[in-house]
FIMI-211466 format. One record per residue: residue number from 1; x, y, z of N, C-alpha, C in turn. Coordinates in steps of 0.001 Angstrom, whole numbers. Example, Ala and Ser with C-alpha at 12.3 -4.5 7.8 and 13.67 -1.06 7.14 Angstrom:
2
+-----+---------+---------+---------+---------+---------+---------+---------+---------+---------+
! pos !    n_xx !    n_yy !    n_zz !   ca_xx !   ca_yy !   ca_zz !    c_xx !    c_yy !    c_zz !
+-----+---------+---------+---------+---------+---------+---------+---------+---------+---------+
!   1 !   13190 !   -5690 !    7800 !   12300 !   -4500 !    7800 !   13200 !   -3300 !    7800 !
!   2 !   12850 !   -2250 !    7080 !   13670 !   -1060 !    7140 !   12900 !      30 !    7870 !
+-----+---------+---------+---------+---------+---------+---------+---------+---------+---------+
//
This chain:
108
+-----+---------+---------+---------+---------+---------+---------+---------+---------+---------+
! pos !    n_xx !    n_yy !    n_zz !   ca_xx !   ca_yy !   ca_zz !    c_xx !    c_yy !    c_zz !
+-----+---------+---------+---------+---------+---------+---------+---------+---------+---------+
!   1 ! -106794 !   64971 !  -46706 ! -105984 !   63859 !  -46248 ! -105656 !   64003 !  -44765 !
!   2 ! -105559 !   65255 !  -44793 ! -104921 !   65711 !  -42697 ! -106066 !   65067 !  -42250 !
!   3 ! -107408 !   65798 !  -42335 ! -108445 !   65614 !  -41891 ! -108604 !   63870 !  -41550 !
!   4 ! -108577 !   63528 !  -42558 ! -108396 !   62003 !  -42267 ! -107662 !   61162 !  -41628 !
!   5 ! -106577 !   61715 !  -41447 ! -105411 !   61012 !  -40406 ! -105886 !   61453 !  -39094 !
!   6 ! -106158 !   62638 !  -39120 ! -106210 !   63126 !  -37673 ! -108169 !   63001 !  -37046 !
!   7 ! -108472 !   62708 !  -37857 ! -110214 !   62039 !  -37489 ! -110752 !   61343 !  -36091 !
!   8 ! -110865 !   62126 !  -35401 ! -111231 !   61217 !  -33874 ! -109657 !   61842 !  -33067 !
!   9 ! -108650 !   62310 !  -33266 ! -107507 !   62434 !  -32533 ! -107324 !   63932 !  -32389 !
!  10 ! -107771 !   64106 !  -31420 ! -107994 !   66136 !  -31297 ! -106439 !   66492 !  -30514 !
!  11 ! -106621 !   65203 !  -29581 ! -105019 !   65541 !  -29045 ! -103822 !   65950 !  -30009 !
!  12 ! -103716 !   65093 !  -31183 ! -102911 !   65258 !  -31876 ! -102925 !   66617 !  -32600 !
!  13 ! -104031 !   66813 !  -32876 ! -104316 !   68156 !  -33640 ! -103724 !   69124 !  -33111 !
!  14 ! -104206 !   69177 !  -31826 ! -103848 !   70277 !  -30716 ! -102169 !   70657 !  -30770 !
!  15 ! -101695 !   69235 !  -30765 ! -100057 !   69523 !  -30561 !  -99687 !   69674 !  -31863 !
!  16 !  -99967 !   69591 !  -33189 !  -99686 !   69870 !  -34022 !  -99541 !   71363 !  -34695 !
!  17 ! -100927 !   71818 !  -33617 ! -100983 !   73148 !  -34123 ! -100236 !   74109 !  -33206 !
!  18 !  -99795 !   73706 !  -31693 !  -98927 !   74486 !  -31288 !  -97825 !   74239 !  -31425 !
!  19 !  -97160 !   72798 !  -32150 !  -95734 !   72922 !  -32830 !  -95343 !   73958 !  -33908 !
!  20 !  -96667 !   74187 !  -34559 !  -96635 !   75100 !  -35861 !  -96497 !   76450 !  -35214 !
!  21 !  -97273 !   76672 !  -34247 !  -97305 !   78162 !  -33280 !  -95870 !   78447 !  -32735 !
!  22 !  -95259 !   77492 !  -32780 !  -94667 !   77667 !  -31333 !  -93157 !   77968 !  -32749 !
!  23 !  -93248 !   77784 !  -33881 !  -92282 !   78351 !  -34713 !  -91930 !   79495 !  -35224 !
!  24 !  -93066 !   80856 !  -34444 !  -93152 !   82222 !  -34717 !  -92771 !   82612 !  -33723 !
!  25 !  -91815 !   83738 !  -33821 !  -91103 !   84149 !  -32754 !  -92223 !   85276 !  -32308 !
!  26 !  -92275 !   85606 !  -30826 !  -92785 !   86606 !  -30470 !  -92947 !   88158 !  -31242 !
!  27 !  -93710 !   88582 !  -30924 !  -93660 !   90110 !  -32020 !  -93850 !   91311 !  -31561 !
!  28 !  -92747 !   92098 !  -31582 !  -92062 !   93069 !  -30873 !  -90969 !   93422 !  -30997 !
!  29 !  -90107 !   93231 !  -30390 !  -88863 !   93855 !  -29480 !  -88261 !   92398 !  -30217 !
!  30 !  -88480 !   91299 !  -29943 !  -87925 !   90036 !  -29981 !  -87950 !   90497 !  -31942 !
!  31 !  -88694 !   89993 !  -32429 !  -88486 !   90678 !  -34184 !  -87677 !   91603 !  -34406 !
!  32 !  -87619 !   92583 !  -34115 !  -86956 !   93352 !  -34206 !  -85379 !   93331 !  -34318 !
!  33 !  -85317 !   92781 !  -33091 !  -83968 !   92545 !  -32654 !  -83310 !   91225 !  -33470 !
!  34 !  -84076 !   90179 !  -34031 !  -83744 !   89612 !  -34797 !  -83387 !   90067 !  -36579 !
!  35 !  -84472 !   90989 !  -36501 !  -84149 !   91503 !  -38145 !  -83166 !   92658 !  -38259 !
!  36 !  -82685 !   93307 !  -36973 !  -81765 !   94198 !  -37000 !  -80416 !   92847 !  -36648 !
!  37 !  -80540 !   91875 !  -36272 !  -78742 !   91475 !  -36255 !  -78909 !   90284 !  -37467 !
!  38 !  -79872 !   90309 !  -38235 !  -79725 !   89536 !  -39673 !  -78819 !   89908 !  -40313 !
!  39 !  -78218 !   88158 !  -40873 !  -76673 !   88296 !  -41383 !  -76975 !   88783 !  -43013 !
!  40 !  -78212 !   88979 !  -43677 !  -78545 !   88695 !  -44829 !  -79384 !   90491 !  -45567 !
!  41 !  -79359 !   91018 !  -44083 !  -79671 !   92740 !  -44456 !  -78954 !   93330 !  -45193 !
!  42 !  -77184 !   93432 !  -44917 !  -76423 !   93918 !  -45296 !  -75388 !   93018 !  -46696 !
!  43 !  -76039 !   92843 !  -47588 !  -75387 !   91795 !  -48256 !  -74256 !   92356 !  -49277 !
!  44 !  -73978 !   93420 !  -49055 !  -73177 !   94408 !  -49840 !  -73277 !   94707 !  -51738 !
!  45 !  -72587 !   94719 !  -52069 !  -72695 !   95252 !  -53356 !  -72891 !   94181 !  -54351 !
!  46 !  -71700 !   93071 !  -54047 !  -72227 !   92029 !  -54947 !  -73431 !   91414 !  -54456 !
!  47 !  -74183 !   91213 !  -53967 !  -75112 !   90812 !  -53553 !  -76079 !   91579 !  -54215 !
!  48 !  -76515 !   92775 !  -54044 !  -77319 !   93159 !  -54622 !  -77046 !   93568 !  -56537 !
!  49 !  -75655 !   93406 !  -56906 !  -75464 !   92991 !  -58156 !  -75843 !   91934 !  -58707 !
!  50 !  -76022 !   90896 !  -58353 !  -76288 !   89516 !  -58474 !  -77695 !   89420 !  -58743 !
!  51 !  -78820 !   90239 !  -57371 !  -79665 !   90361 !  -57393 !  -80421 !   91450 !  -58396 !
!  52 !  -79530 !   91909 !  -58998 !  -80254 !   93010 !  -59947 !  -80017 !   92433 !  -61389 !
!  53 !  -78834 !   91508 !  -61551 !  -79047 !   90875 !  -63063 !  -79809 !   89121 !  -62941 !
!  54 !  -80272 !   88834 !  -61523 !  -81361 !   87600 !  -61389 !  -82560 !   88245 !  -62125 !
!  55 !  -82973 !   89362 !  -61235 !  -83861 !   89963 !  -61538 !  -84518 !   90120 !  -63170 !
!  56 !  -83428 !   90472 !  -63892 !  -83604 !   91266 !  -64838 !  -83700 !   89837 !  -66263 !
!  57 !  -82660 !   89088 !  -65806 !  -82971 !   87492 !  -66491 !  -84078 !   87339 !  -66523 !
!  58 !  -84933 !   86996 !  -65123 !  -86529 !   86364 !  -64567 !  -87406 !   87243 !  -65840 !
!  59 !  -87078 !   88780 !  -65548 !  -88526 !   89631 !  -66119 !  -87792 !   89125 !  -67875 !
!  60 !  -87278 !   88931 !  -68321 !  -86733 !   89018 !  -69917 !  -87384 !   87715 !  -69953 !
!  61 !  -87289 !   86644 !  -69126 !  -87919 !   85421 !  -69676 !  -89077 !   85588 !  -69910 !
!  62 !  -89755 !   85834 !  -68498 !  -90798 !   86816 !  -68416 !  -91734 !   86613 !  -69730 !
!  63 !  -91424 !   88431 !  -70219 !  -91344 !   89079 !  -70735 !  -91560 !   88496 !  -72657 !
!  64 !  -90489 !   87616 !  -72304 !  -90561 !   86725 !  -73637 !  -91638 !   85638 !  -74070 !
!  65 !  -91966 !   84750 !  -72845 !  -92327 !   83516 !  -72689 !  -93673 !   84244 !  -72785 !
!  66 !  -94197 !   85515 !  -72109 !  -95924 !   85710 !  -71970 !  -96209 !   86777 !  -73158 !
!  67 !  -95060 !   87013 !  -73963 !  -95787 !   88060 !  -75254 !  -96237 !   87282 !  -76269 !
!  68 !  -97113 !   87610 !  -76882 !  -97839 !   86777 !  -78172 !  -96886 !   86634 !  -79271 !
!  69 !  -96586 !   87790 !  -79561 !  -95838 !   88205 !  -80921 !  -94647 !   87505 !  -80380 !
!  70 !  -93438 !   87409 !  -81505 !  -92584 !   87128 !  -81513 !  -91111 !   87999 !  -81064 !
!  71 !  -90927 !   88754 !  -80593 !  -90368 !   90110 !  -80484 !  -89015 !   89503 !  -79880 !
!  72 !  -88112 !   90443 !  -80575 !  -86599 !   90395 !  -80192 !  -86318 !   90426 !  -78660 !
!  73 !  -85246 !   89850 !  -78501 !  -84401 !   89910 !  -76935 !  -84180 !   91435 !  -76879 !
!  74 !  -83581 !   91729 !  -77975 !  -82790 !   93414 !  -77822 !  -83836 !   94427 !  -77676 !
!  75 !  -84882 !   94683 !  -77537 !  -86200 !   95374 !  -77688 !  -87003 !   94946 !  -76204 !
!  76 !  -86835 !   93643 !  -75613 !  -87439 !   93569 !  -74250 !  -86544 !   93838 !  -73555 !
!  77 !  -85054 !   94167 !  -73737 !  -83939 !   94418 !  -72852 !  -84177 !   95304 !  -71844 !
!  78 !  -84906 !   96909 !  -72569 !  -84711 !   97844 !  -71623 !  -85485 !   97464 !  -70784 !
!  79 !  -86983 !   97597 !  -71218 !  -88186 !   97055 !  -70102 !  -87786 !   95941 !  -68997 !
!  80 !  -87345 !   94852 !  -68909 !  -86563 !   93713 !  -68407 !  -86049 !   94506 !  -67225 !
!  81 !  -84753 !   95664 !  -67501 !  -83762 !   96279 !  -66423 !  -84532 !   97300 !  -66124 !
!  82 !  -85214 !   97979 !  -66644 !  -86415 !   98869 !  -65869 !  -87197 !   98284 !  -64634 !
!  83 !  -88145 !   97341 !  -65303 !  -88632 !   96301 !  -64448 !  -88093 !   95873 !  -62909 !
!  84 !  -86977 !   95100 !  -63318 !  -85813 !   94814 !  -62454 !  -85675 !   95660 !  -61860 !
!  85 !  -85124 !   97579 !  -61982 !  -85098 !   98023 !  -61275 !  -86193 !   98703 !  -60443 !
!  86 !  -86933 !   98456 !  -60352 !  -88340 !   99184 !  -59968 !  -88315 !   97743 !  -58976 !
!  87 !  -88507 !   96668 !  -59321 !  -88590 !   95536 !  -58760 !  -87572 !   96039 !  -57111 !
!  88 !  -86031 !   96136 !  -57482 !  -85875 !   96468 !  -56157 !  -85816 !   97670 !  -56098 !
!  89 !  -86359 !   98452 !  -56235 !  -86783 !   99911 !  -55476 !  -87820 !   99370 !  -54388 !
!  90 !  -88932 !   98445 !  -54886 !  -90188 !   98268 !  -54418 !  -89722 !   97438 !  -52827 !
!  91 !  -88782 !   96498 !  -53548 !  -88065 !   95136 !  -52466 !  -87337 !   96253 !  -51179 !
!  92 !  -86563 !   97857 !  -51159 !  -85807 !   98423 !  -50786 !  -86455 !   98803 !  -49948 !
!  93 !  -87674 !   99562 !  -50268 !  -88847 !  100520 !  -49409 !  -89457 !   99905 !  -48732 !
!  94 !  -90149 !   98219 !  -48952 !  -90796 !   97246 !  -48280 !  -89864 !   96977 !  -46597 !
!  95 !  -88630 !   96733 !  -47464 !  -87821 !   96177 !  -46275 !  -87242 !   97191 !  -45109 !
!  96 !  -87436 !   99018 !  -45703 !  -87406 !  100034 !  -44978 !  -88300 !  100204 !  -43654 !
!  97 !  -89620 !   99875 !  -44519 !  -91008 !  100269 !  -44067 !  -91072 !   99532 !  -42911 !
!  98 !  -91004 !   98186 !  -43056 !  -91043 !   96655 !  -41996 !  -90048 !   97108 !  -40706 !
!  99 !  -88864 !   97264 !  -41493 !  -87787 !   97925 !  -40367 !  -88154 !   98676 !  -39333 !
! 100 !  -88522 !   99764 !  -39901 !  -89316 !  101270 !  -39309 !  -90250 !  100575 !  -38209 !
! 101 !  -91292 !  100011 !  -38874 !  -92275 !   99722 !  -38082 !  -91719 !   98551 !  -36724 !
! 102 !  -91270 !   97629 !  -37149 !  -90689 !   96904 !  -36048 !  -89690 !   97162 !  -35013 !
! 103 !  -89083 !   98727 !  -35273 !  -87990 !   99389 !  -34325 !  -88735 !   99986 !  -33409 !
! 104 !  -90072 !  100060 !  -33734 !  -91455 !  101423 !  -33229 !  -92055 !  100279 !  -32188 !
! 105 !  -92170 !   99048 !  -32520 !  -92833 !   98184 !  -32050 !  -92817 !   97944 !  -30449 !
! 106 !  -93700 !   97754 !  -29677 !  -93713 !   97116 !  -28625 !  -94351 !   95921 !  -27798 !
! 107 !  -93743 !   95102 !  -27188 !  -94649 !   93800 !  -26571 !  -95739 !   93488 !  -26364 !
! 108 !  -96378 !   94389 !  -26916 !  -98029 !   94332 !  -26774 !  -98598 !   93876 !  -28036 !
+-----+---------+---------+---------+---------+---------+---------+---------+---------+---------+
//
């Protein structure tokens, strides 16, 4: 459909695609400095309480909705908060790793 609107109009293309460009912040120092004064890093305890029984809901539906058999709530429970927690272990180390690397980072 793009293709078709924009058919014969390169100008437009052009500015379309550096409106889209022009919405990534530089990468470096500038990232960095944005993901170190993010209001949403430090979300404290309820926050990541919240986020650990979202979690654990999602995998139980999960969990329920994709098994064949018919199997109890009380029996996918543990797996569910296992899940969940492994889920943010994985979310914890990702967002370590990114950190790390973008504090290391330079304008180049």
């Amino acid at each position: 459909m793009t293709g078709f609107i924009l058919q014969g109009r390169s100008d437009l293309a052009d500015r379309i695609v550096a409106s889209a460009a022009a919405q990534f912040p530089t990468i470096g120092a500038d990232i960095a400095k944005t993901v170190q004064g993010s209001h949403l890093r430090g979300s404290g305890l309820a926050g990541v309480a919240a986020s650990a029984v979202v979690n654990t809901l999602l995998f139980l539906v999960g969990f329920r909705v994709l098994t064949v058999r018919n199997v109890p709530l009380r029996s996918l429970l543990p797996g569910a908060v296992l899940a969940a927690l492994a889920w943010a272990l994985l979310q914890w180390l990702g967002a370590w790793y990114v950190g790390r690397k973008l504090t290391r980072a330079t304008n180049t």
